[in-house]
C-alpha angles and dihedrals in degrees: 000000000000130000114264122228108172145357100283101049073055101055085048094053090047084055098041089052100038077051095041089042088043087055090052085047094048085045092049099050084046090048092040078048093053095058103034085104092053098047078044095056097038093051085049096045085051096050086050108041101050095052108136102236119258110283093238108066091196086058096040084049091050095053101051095051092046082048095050088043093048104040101025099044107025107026106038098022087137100039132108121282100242085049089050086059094033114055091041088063096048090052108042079061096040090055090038090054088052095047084046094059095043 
């Protein structure tokens, strides 16, 4: 900051700051915009792990064997074998945590 001598060195630092405030404010809404899908997928990993099983084990048992069948074997039989591990897991809680709400 300079010293200021008179109104209109004033009236340039008041425009140099509110430019200078309005360029934070530009880097702060790119930077809120970068991690939107982030803050998306956290908030959607937290509604699915922590979804309590299916009351019934003998039901909770048969859908994740039918899960693991259907998705594993038919669906990403050519897949690669983390995926194969993976996306059966996403989706036997994402099915719990339906049931869960039903």
């Amino acid at each position: 900051m300079n010293q200021i001598d008179n109104l209109k060195e004033l009236r340039q630092e008041r425009r140099r700051l509110k430019q200078k405030l309005r360029y934070h404010q530009h880097e702060i809404k790119v930077l809120a915009d970068e991690l939107n899908p982030v803050k998306q997928i956290s908030e959607t990993v937290s509604h699915i792990l922590p979804a309590s099983p299916v009351k019934n084990n003998a039901v909770r048992q048969g859908i994740a064997v039918g899960i693991d069948w259907v998705v594993g074997k038919v669906l990403l039989r050519k897949a690669p074998f983390i995926l194969k591990i993976g996306v059966p897991f996403v989706v036997r809680r994402l099915v719990s945590a339906y049931m869960n709400k039903r």
